[in-house]
C-alpha positions in Angstrom: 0.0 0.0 0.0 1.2 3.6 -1.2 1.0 6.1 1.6 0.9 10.1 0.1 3.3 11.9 2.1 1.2 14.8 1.8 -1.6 13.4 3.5 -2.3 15.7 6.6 -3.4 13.0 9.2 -7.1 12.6 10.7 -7.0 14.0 14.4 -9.7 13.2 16.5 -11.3 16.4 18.3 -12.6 16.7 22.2 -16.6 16.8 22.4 -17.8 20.7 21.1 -21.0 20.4 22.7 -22.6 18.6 25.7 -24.3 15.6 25.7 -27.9 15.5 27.5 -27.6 14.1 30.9 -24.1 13.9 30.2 -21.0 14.5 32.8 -17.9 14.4 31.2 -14.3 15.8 32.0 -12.8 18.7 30.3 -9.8 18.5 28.2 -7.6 20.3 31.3 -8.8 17.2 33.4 -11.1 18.7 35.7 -14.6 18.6 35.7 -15.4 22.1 36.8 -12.9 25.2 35.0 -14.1 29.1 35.0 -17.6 28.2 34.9 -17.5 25.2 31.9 -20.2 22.8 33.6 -23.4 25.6 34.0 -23.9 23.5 31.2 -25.8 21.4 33.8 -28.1 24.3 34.6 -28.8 25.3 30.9 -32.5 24.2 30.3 -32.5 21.9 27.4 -29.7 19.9 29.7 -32.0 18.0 31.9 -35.6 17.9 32.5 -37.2 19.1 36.2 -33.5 17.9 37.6 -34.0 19.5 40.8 -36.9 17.0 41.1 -33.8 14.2 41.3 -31.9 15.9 43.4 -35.0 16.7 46.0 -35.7 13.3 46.3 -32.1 12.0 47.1 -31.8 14.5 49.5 -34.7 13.3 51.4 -33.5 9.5 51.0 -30.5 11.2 52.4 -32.1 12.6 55.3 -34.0 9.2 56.0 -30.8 7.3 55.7 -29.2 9.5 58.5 -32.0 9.3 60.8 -31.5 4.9 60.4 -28.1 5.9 61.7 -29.8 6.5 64.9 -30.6 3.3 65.5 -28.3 1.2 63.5 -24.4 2.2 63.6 -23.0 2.6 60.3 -20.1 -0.2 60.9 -19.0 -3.3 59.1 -20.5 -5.8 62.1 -24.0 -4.3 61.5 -23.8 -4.7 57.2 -26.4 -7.8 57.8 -28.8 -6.3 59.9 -32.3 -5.7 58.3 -35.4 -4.4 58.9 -38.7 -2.9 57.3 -37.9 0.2 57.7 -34.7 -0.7 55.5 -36.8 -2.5 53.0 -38.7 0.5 52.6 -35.7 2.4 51.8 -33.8 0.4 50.0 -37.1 0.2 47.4 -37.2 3.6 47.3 -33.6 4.2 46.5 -33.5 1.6 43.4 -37.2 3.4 42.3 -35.3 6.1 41.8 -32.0 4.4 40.4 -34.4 3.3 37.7 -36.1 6.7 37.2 -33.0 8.7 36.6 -32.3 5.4 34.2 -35.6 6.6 32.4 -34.8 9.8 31.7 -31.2 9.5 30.6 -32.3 7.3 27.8 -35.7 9.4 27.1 -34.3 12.5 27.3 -31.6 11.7 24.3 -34.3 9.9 22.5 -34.5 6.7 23.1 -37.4 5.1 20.9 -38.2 1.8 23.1 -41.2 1.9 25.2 -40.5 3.1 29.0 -42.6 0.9 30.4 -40.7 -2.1 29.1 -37.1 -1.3 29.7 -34.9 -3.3 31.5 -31.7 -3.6 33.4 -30.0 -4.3 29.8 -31.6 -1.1 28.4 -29.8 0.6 31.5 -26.5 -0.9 31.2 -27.2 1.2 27.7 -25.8 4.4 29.8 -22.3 2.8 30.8 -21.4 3.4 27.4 -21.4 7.2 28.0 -21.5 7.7 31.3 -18.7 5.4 32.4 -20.7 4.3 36.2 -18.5 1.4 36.1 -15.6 3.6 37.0 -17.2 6.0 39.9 -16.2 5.0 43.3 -18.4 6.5 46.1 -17.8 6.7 49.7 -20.4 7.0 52.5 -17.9 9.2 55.0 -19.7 8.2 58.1 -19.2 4.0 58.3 -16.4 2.9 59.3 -14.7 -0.1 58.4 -14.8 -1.2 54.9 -18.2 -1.8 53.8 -18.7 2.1 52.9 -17.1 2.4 49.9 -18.3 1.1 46.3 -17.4 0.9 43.0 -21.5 -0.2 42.5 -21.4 -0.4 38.7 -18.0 -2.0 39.0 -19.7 -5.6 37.1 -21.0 -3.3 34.1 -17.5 -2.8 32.6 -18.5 -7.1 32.0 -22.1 -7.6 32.3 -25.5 -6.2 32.9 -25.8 -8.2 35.8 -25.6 -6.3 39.5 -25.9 -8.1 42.4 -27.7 -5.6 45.0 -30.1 -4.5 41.7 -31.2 -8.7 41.9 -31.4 -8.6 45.4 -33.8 -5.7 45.5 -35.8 -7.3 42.9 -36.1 -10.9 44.9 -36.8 -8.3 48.0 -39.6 -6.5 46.2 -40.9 -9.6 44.7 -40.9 -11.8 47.8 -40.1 -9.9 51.0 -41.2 -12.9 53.5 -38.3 -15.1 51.7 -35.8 -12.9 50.9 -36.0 -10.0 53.8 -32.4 -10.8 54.6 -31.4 -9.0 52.1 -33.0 -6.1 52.8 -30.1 -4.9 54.8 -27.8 -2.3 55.9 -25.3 -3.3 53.1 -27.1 -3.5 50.1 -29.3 -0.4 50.8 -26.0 1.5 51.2 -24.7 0.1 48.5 -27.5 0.9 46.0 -27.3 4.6 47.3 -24.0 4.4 46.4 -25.4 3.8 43.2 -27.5 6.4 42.9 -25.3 9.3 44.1 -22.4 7.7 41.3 -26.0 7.9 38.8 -26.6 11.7 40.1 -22.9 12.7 39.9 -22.7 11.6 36.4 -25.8 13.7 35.7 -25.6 16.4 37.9 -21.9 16.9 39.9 -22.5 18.0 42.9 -25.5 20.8 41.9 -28.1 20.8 43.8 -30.4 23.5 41.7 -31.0 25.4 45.1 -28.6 28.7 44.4 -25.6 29.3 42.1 -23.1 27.7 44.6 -22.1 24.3 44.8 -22.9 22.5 47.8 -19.0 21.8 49.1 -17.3 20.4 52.2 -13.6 20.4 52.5 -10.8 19.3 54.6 -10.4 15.7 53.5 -7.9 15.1 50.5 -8.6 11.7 49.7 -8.6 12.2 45.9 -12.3 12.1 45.9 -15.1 15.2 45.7 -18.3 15.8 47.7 -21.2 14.5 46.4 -24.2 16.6 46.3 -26.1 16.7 50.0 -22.1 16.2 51.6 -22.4 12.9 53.4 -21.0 11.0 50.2 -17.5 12.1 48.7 -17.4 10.7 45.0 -14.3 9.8 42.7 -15.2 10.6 39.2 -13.6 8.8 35.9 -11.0 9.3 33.8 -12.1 9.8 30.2 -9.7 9.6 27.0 -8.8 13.1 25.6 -11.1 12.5 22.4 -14.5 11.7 24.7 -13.5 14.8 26.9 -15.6 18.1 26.7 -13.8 20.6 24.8 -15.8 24.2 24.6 -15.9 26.8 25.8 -19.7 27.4 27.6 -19.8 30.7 27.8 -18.8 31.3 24.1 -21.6 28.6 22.9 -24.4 29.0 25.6 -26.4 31.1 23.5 -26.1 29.3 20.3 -29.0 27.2 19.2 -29.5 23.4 19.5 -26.5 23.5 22.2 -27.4 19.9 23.7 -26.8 16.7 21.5 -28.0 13.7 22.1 -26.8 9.8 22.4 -27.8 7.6 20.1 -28.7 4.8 21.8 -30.5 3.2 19.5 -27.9 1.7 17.6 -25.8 1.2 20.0 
């Protein structure tokens, strides 16, 4: 084969326009630089998000006040309860809702009502969840911290999404598993789901919501009581405009294609 020496070669650019739903990195490696992520808060970005973010924050609130009767520590990761069960449903209802509207809101034709846990898996494709590690700062020992995704870099398959289902399908057999672990575990899941979406926004003011102090290598989630470690993307799947010299420009949100993928 005969290469032309005058061929200029094909470089790939960074992203020139945000993806619905869609955290990504920018191309100096952060995720938040002079103002380039009020991208989240431009309208077309996201649907109602502060609807999202309410409702964590009062799974949040619930989750601290079963802190007053169960220590967060490894020796009480098997204890269950109803009042667990209750949240730990409530936590993968809304795993499954912000699921929903990722793939809605960038136009994803299949019928809502029939989506899956493979349609979902749909969204590690561009959103990378297999990578975010989340930390709940108040347990100690090591049942606190998650990589809940981690299985989706393989398979569709999650092990605290089945045992939620066997829970909500047959409580009396499986109400083991409605336990400390897995309901921590799941809201891990759903704050790496939010963070993806959202950072750390929680659509009250124009500040973010921001604790400091710890330099573990990881950021606060939105609400504070989870710190969050967000993904490494290549250079070429990184965000690379400017938002405040394309904010105003029309059809400034693209969509994912998941259709075909």
């Amino acid at each position: 084969m005969v290469l032309d020496r005058h061929a200029q070669p094909i470089l790939k650019m960074a992203i020139l326009k945000p993806y619905k739903r869609t955290v990504r990195q920018l191309t100096d490696s952060s995720y938040d630089n002079s103002g380039n992520s009020n991208y989240i808060r431009h309208p077309d970005y996201a649907k109602s998000p502060e609807r999202y973010i309410r409702s964590f924050l009062l799974i949040q609130n619930d989750i601290q006040k079963l802190f007053e009767y169960v220590e967060p520590v490894d020796q009480n990761k098997k204890a269950y309860s109803y009042r667990i069960h209750e949240l730990f449903v409530r936590v993968c209802i809304e795993i499954e809702a912000n699921f929903k509207a990722i793939l809605r809101e960038n136009g994803y034709s299949k019928d809502a009502s029939k989506l899956t846990m493979k349609d979902y898996w749909l969204v590690e494709k561009t959103h990378k969840l297999s990578e975010y590690e989340v930390f709940l700062s108040r347990w100690e020992g090591i049942f606190g911290r998650y990589r809940p995704y981690r299985n989706w870099a393989v398979s569709s398959k999650l092990s605290w999404y089945t045992y939620y289902n066997n829970v909500k399908h047959d409580i009396h057999t499986n109400f083991m598993h409605a336990n400390i672990k897995n309901l921590i575990e799941a809201t891990c899941g759903l704050v790496a789901l939010l963070s993806s979406q959202f950072l750390n926004q929680d659509f009250a003011n124009e500040d973010y919501l921001v604790v400091g102090g710890i330099n573990d290598g990881m950021e606060p989630a939105v609400g504070g009581l989870f710190r969050v470690k967000y993904p490494e993307w290549d250079e070429v799947d990184r965000y690379g405009f400017s938002w405040g010299s394309i904010k105003n420009t029309q059809n400034v949100m693209q969509c994912h294609d998941y259709d075909n993928m």
